[in-house]
N, CA, C and O of each residue as an XYZ file, in Angstrom:
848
protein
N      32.000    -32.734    -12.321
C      32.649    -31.498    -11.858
C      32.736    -30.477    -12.989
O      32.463    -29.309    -12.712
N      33.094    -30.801    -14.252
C      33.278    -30.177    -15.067
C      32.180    -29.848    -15.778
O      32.512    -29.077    -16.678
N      31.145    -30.054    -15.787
C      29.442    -30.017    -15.895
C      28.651    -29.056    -14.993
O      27.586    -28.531    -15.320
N      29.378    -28.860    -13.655
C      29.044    -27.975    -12.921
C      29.371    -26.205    -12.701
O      28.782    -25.222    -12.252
N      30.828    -26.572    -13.395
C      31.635    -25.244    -13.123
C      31.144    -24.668    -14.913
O      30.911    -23.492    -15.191
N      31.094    -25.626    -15.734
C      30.436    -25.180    -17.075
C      28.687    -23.727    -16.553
O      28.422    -22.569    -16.877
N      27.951    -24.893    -15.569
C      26.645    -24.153    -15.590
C      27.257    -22.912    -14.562
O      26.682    -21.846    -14.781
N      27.947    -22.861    -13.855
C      28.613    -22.044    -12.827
C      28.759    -20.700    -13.560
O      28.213    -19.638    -13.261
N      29.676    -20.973    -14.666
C      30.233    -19.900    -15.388
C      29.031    -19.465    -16.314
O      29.040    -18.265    -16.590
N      28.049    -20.172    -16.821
C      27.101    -19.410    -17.736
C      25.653    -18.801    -16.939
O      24.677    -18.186    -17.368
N      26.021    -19.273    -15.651
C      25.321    -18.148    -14.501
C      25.493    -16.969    -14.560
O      24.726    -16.045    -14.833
N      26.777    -17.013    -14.232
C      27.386    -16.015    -13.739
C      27.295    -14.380    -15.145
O      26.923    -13.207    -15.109
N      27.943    -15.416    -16.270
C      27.310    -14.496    -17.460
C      26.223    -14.204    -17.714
O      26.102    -13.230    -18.457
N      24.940    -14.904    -17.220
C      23.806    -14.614    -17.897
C      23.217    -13.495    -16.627
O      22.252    -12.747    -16.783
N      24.048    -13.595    -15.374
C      23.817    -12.395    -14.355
C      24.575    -11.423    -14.889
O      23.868    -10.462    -15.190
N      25.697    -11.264    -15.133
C      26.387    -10.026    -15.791
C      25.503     -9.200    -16.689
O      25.130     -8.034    -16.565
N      25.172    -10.428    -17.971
C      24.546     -9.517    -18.677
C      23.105     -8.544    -18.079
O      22.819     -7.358    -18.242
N      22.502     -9.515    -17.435
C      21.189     -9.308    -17.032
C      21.783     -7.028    -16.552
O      21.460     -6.000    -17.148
N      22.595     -7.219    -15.407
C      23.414     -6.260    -14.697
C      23.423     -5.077    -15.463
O      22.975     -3.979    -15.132
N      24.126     -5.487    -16.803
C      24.801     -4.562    -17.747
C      23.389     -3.883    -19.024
O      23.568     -2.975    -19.835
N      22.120     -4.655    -18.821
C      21.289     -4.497    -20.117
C      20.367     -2.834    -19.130
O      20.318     -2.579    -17.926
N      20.054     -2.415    -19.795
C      18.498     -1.534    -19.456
C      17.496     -1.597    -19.296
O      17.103     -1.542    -20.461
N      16.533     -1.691    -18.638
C      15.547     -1.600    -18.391
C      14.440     -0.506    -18.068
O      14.970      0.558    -17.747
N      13.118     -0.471    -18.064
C      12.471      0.878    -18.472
C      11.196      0.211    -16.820
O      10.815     -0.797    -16.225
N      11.085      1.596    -16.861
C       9.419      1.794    -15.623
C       9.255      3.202    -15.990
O       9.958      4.213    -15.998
N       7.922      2.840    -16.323
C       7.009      3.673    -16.795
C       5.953      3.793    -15.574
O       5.619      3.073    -14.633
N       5.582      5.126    -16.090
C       3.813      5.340    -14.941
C       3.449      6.719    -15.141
O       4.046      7.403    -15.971
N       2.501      7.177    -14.430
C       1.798      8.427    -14.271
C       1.266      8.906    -12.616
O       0.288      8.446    -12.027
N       1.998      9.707    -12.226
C       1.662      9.870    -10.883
C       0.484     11.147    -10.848
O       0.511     12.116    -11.607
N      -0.612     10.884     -9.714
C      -1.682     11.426     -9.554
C      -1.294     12.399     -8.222
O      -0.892     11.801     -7.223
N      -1.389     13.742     -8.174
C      -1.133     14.322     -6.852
C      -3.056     14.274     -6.534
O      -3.456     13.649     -5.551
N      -3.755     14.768     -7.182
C      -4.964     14.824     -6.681
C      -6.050     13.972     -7.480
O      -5.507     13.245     -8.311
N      -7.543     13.860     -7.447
C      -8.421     13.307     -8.359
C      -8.671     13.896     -9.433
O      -9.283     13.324    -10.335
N      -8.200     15.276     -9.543
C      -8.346     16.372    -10.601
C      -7.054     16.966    -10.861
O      -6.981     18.156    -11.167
N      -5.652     15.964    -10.730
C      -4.247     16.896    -10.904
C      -3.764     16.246    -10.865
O      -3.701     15.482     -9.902
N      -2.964     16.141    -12.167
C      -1.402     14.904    -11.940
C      -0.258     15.969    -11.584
O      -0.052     17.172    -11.739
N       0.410     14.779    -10.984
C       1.854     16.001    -10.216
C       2.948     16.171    -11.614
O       3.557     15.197    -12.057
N       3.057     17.385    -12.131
C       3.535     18.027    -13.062
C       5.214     17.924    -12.455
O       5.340     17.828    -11.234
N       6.028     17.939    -13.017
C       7.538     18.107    -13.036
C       8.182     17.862    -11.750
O       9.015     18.615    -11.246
N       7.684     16.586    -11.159
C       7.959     16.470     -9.769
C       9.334     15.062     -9.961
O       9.296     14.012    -10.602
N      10.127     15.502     -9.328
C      11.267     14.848     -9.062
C      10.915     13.496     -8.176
O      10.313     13.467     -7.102
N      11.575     12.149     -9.086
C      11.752     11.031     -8.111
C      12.885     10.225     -8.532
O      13.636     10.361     -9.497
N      12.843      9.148     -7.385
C      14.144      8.407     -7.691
C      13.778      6.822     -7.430
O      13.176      6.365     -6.459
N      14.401      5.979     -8.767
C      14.795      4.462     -8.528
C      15.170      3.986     -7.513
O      15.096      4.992     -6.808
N      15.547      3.170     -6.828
C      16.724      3.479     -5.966
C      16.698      1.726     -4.985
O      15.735      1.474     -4.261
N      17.505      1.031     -5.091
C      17.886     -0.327     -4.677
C      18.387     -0.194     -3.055
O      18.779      0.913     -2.684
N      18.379     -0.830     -2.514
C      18.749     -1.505     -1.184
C      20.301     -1.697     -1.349
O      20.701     -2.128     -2.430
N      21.460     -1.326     -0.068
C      22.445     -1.542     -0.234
C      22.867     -3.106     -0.183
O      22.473     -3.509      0.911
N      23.368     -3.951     -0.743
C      23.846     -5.362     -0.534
C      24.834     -4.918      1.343
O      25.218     -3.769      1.559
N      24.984     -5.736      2.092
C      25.608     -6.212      3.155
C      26.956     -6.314      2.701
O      27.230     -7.157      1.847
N      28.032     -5.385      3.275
C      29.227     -5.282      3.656
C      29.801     -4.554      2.022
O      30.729     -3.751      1.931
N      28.889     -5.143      0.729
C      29.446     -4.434     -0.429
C      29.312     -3.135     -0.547
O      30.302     -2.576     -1.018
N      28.295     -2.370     -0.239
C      27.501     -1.072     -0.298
C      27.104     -0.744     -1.565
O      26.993      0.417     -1.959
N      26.798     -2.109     -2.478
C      26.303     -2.126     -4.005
C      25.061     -1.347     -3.941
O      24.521     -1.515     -2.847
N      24.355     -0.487     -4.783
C      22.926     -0.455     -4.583
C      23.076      0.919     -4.307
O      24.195      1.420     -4.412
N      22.254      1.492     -4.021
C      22.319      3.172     -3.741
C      20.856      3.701     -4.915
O      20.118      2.768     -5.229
N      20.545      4.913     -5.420
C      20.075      5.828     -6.201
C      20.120      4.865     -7.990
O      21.292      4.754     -8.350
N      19.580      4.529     -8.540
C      19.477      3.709    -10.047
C      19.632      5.100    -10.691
O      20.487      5.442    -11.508
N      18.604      5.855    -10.145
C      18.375      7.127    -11.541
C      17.188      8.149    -10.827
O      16.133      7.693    -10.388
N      17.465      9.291    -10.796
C      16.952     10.358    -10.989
C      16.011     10.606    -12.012
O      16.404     10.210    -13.109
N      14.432     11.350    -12.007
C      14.102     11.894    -13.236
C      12.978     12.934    -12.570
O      12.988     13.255    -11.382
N      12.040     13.385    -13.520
C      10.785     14.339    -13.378
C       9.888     13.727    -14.334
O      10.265     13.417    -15.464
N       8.566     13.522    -13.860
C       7.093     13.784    -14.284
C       7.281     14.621    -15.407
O       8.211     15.383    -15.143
N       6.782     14.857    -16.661
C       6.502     15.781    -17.487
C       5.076     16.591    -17.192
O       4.552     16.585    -16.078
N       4.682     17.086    -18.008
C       3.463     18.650    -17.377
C       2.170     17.419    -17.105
O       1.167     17.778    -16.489
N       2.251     16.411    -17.455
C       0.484     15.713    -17.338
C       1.028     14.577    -16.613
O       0.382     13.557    -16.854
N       2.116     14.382    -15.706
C       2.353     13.450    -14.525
C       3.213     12.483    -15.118
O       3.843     11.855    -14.267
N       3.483     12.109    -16.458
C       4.111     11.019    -16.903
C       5.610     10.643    -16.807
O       6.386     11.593    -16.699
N       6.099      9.461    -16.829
C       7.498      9.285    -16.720
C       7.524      8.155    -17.544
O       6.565      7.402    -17.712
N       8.782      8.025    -18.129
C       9.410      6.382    -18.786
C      11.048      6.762    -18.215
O      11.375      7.948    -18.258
N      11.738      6.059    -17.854
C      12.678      6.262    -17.580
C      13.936      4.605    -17.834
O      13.492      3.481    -17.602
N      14.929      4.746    -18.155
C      15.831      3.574    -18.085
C      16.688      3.194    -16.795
O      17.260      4.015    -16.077
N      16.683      2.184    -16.667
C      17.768      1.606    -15.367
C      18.514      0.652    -15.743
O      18.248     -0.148    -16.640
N      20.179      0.706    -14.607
C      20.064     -0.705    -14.801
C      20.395     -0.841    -12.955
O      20.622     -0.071    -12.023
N      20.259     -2.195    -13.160
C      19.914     -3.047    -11.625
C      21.628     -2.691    -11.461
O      22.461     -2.557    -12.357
N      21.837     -2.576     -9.629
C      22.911     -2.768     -9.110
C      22.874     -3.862     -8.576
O      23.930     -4.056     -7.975
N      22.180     -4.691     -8.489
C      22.328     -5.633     -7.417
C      20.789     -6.624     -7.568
O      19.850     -6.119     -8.184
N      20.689     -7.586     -7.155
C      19.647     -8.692     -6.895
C      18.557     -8.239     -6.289
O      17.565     -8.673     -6.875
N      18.232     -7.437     -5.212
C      16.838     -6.517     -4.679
C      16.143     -5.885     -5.748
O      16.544     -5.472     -6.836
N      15.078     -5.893     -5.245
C      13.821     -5.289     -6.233
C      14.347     -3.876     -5.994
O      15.281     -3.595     -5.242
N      13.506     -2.872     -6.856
C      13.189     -1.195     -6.894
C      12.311     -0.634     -5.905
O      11.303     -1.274     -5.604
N      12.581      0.615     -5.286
C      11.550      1.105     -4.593
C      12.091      2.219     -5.864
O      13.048      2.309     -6.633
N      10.552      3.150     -5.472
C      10.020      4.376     -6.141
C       9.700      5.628     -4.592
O       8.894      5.800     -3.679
N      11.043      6.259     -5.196
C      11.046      7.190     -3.858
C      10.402      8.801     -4.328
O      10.159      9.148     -5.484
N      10.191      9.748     -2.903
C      10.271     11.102     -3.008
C      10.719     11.245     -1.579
O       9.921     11.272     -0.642
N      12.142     11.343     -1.433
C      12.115     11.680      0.156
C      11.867     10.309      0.275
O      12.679      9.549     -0.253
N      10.692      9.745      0.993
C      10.086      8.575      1.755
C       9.846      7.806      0.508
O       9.858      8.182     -0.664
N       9.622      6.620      1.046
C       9.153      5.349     -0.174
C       8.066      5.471     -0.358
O       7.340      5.597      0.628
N       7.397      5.490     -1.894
C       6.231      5.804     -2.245
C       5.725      4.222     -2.822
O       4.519      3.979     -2.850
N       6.895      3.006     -3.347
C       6.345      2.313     -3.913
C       7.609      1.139     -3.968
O       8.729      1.231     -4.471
N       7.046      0.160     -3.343
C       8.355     -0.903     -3.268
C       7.978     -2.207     -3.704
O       6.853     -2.570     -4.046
N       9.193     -2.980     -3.654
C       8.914     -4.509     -4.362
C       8.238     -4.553     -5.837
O       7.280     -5.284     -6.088
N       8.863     -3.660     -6.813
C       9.092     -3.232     -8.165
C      10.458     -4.513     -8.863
O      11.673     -4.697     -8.793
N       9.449     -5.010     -9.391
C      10.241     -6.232     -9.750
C      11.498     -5.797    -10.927
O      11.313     -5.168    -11.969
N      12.925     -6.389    -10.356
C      13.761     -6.201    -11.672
C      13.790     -6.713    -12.603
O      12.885     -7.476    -12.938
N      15.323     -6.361    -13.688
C      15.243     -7.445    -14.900
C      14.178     -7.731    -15.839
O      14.138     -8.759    -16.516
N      12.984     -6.451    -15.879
C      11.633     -6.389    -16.818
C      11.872     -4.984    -17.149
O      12.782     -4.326    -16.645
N      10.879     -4.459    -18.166
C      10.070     -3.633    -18.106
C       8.598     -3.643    -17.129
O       7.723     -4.418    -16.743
N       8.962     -2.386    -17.050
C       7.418     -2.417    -16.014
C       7.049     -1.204    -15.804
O       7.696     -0.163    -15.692
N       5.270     -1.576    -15.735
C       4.358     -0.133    -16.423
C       3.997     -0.348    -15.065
O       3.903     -1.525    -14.716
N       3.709      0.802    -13.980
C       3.336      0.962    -12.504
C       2.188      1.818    -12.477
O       1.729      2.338    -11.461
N       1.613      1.977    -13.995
C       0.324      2.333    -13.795
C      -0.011      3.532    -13.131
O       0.797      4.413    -13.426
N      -1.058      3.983    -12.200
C      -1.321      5.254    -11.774
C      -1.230      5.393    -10.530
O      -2.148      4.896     -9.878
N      -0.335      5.961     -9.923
C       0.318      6.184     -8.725
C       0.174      7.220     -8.134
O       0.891      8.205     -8.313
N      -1.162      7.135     -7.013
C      -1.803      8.121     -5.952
C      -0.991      8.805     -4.934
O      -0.892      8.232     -3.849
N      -0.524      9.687     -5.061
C       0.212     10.117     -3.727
C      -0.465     10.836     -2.394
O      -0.061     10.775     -1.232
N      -1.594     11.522     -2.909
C      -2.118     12.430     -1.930
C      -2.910     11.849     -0.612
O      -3.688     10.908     -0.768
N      -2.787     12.186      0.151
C      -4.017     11.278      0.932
C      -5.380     11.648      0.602
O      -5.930     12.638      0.118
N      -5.894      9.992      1.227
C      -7.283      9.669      0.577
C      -8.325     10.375      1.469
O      -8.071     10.395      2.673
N      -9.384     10.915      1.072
C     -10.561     11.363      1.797
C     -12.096     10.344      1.275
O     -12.591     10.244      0.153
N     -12.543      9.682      2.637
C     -13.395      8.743      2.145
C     -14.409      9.210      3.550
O     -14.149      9.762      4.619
N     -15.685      8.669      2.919
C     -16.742      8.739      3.873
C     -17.027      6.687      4.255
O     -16.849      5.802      3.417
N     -17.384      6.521      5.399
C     -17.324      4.877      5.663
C     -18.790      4.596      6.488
O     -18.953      4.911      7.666
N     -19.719      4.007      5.723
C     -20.827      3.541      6.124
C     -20.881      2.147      6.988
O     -20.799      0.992      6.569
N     -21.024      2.566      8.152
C     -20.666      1.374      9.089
C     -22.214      0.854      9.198
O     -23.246      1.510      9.338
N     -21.996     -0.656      9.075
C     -23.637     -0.929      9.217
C     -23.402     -2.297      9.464
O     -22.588     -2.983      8.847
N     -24.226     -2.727     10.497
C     -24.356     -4.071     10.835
C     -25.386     -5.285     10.755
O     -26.571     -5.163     11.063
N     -24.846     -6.383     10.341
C     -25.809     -7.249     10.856
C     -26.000     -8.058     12.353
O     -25.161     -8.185     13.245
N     -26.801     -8.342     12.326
C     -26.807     -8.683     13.886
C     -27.713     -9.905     13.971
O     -28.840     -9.899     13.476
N     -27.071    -11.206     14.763
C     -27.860    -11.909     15.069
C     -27.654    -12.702     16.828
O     -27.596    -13.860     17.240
N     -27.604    -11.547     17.361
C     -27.126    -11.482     18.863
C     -27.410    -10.180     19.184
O     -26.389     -9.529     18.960
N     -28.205     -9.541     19.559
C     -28.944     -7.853     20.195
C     -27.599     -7.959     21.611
O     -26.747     -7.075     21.526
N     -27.513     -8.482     22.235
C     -26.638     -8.013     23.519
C     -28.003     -7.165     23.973
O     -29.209     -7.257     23.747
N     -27.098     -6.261     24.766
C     -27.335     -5.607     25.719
C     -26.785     -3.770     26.225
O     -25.956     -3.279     25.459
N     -27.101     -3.152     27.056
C     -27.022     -2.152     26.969
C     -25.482     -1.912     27.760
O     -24.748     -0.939     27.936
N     -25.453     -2.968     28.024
C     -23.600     -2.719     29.185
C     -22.826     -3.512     28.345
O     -21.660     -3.638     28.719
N     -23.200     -4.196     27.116
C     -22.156     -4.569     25.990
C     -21.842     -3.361     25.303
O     -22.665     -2.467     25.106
N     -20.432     -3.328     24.873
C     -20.154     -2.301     23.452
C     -19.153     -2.842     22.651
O     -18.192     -3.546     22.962
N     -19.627     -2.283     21.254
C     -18.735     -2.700     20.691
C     -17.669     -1.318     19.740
O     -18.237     -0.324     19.288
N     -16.698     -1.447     19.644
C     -15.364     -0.912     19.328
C     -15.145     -0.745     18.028
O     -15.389     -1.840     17.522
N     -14.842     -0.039     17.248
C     -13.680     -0.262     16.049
C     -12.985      1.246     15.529
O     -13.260      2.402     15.851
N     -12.082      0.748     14.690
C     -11.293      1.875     14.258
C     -10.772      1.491     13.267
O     -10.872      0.298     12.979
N      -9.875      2.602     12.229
C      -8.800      1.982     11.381
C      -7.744      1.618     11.515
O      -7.380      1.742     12.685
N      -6.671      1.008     10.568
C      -5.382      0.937     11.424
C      -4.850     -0.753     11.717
O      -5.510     -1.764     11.477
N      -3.584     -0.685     12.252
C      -2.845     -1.871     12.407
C      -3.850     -2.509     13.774
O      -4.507     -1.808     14.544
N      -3.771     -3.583     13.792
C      -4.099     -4.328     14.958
C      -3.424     -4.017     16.118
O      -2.275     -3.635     15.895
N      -3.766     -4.050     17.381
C      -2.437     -3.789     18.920
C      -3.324     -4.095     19.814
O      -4.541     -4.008     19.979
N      -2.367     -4.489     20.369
C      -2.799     -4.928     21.984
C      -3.519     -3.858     22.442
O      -4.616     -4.162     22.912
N      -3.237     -2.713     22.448
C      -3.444     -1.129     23.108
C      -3.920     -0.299     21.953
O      -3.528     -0.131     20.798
N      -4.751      0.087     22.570
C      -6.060      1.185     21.390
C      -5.800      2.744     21.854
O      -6.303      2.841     22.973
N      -5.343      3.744     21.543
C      -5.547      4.688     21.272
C      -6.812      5.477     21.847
O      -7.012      6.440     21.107
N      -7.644      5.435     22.778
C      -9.136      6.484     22.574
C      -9.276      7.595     21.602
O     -10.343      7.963     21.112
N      -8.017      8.136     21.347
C      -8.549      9.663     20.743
C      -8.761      8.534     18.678
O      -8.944      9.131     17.617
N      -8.696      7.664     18.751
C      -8.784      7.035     17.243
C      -9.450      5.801     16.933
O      -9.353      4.984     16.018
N     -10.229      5.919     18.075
C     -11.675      4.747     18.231
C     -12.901      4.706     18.020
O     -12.800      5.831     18.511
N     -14.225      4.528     17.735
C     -15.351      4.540     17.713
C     -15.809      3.707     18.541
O     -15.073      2.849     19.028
N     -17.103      3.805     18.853
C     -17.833      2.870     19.932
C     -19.181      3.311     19.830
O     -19.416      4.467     19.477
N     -20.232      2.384     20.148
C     -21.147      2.271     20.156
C     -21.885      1.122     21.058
O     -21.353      0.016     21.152
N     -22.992      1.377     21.650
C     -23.186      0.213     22.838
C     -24.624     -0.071     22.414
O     -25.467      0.554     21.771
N     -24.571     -1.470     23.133
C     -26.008     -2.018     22.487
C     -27.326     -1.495     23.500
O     -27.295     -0.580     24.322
N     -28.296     -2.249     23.207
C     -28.531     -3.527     22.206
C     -28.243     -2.942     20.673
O     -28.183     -1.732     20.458
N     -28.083     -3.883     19.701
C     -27.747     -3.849     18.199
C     -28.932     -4.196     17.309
O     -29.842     -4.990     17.547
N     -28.728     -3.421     16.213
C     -30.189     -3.639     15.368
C     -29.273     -4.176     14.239
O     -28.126     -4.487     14.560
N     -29.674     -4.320     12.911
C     -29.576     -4.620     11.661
C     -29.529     -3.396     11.198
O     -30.409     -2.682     11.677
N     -28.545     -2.669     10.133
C     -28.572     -1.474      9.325
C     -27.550     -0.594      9.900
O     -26.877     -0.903     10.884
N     -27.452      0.509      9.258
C     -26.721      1.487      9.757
C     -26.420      1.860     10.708
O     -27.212      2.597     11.296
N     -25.449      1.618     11.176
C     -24.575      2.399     12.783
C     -24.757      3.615     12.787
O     -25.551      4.236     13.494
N     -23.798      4.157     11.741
C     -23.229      5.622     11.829
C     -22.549      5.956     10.393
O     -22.103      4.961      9.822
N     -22.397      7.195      9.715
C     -21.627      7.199      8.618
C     -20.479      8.073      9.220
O     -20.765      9.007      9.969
N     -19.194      7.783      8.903
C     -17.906      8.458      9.535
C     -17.481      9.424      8.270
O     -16.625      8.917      7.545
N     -17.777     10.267      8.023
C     -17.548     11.879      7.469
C     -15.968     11.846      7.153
O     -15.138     11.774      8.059
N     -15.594     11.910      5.673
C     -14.339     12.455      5.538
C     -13.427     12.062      6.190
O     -12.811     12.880      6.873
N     -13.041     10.666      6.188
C     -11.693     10.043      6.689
C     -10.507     10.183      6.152
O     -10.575      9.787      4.989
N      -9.685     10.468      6.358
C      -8.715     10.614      5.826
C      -6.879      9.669      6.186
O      -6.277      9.820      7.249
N      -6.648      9.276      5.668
C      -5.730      7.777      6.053
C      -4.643      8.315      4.638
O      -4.811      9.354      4.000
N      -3.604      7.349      4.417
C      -2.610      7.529      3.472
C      -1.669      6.421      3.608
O      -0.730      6.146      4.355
N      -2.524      5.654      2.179
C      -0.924      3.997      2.273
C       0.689      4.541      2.188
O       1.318      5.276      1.427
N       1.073      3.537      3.744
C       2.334      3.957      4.032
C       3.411      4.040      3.056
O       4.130      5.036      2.986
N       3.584      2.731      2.081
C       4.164      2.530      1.208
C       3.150      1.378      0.207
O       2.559      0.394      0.650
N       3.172      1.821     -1.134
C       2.325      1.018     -1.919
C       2.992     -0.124     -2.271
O       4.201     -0.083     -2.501
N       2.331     -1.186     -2.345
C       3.555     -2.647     -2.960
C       3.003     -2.946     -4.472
O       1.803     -2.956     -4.746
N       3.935     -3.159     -5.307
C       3.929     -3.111     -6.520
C       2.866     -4.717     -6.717
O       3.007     -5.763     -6.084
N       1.822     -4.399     -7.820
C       1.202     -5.797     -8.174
C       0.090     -6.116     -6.613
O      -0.519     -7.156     -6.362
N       0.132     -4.876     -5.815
C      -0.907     -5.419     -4.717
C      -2.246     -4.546     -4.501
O      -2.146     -3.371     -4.855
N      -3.106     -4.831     -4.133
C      -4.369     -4.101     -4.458
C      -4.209     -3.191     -3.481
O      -3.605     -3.511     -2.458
N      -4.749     -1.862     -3.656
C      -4.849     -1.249     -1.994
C      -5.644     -1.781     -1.036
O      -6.654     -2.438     -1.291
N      -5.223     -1.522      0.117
C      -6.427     -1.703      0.903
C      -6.282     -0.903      2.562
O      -5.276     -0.408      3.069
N      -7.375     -0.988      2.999
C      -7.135      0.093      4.541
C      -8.180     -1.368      5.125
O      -9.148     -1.974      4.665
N      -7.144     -1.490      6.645
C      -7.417     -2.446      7.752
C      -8.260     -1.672      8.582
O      -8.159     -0.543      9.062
N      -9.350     -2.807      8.644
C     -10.623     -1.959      9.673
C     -10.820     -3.100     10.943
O     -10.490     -4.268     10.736
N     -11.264     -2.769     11.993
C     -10.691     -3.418     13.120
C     -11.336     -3.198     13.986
O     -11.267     -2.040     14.398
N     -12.496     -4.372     14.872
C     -13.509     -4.315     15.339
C     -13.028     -5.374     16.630
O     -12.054     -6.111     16.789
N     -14.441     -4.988     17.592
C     -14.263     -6.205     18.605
C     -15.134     -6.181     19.894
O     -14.893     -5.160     20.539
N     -16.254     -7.136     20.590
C     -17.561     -6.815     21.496
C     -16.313     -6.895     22.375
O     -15.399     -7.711     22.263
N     -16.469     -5.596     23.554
C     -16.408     -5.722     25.103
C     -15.126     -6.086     25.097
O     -14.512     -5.101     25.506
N     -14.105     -7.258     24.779
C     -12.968     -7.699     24.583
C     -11.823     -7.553     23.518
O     -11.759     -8.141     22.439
N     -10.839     -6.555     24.094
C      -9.957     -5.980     22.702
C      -9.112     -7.623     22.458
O      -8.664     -7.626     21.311
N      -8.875     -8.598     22.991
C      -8.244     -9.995     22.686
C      -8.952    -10.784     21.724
O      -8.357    -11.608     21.029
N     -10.310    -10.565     21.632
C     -11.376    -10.784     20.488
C     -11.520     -9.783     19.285
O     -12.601     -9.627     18.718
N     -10.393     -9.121     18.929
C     -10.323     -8.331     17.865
C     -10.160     -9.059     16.550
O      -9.367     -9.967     16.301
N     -11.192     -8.412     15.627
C     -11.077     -9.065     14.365
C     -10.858     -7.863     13.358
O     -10.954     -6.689     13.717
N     -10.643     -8.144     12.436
C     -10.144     -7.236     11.220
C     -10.873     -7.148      9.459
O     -10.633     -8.037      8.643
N     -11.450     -6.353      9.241
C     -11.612     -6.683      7.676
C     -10.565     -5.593      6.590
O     -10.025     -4.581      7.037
N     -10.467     -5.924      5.522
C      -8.998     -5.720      4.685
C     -10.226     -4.587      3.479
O     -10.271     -4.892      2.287
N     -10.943     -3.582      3.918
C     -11.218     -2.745      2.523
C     -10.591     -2.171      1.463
O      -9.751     -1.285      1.623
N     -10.948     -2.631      0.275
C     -10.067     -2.342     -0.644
C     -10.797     -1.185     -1.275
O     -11.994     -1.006     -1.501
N      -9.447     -0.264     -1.549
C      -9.547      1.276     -1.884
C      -9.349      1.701     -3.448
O      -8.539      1.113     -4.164
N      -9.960      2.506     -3.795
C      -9.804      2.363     -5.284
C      -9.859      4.076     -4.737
O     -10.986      4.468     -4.434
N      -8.660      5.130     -4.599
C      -8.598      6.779     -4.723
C      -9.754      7.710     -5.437
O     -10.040      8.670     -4.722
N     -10.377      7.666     -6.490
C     -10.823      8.288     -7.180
C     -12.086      7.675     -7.502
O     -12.768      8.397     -8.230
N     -12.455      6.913     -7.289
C     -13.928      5.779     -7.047
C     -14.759      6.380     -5.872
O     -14.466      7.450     -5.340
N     -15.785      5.630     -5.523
C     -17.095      6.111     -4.819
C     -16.465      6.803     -3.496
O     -15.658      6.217     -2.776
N     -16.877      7.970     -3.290
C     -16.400      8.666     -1.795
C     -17.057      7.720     -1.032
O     -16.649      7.830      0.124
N     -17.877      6.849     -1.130
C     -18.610      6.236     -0.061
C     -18.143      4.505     -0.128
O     -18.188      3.807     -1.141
N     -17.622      3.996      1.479
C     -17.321      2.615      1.444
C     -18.452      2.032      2.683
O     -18.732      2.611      3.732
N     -18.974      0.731      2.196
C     -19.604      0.433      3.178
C     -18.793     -0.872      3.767
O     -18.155     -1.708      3.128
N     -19.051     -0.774      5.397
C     -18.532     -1.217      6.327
C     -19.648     -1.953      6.711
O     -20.716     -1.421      7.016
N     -19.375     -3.625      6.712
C     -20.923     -4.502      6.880
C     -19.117     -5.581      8.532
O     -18.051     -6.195      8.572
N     -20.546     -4.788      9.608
C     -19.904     -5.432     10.886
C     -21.133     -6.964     11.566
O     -22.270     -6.984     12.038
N     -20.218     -7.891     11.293
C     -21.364     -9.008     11.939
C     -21.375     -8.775     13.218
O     -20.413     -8.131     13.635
N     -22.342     -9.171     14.141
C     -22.340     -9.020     15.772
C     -23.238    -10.394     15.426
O     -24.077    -10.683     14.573
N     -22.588    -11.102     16.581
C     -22.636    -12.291     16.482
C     -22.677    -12.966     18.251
O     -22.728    -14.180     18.447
């Protein structure tokens, strides 16, 4: 018992301190491929704890003229950091570190997407097949679909011109990526591939669809 309430109590201190020390996040935010966002206001800002209302705003600051920030915190509470403007720009920012968040895209992305298939099943001319970007659903949208009907060759579909999409919220330590989302004749046979986005890299992504 007395072995327990010993580790009890040097918990509890080594959370206090943790509470009471500073911590730094650093980064550089990008408004465009040719413009970092100059003197732009953001905020730390924690999750309220349940019934305490611990948590709120960490800290206020601004970008300097070439996008940069270092800033100090300390944790209110056990939840990770989001990185706000208005809306969440960047969450699950681990506490109790320093941490460099690297280069942080805000603008939306403009990409061109080379859809091209392989095929080892031609179908037919009353088969089609479907896709779009976006979350998976039962229910598709028309005005945010593509389609194309067979028979199917090998090579290029179509190139889709200047897409434009914008990650909802970025997760700290996770790669980007935009969900692409295909499927023959049957939306219950929908499958998905996970393209990963790099902002300022090749305007051109290729899209390799098996038909099968």
């Amino acid at each position: 018992m007395k072995t327990n309430i010993l580790l009890l109590s040097f918990l509890l201190i080594l959370s206090a301190c943790k509470k009471n020390k500073e911590y730094t996040v650093k980064g550089r935010v990008l408004c465009s491929c040719s413009s970092w966002c100059e003197e732009k206001e953001f905020q730390l800002y924690q999750d309220n704890i349940t019934l305490t209302g611990i948590g709120g705003v960490l800290t206020s600051f601004k970008t300097d003229q070439n996008g940069y920030f270092e800033v100090k915190y300390k944790a209110k509470n056990r939840f990770k950091i989001k990185l706000r403007q208005g809306s969440i720009i960047m969450d699950e920012i681990p506490i109790y570190k320093n941490v460099d968040l690297g280069t942080i895209y805000l603008e939306p992305i403009i990409k061109d997407f080379s859809i091209k298939l392989t095929v080892s099943n031609t179908y037919t001319s009353s088969d089609t097949l479907y896709y779009y970007f976006g979350t998976e659903t039962t229910t598709v949208n028309p005005n945010y679909i593509f389609k194309a009907a067979g028979p199917f060759t090998n090579g290029e579909l179509e190139v889709i011109q200047h897409y434009m999409f914008h990650e909802n919220v970025i997760k700290y330590g996770e790669p980007s990526n935009l969900q692409f989302n295909y499927f023959l004749n049957d939306l219950s046979a929908i499958k998905s591939i996970y393209l990963p986005i790099e902002p300022c890299a090749s305007p051109q992504i290729d899209v390799v669809i098996p038909v099968q």
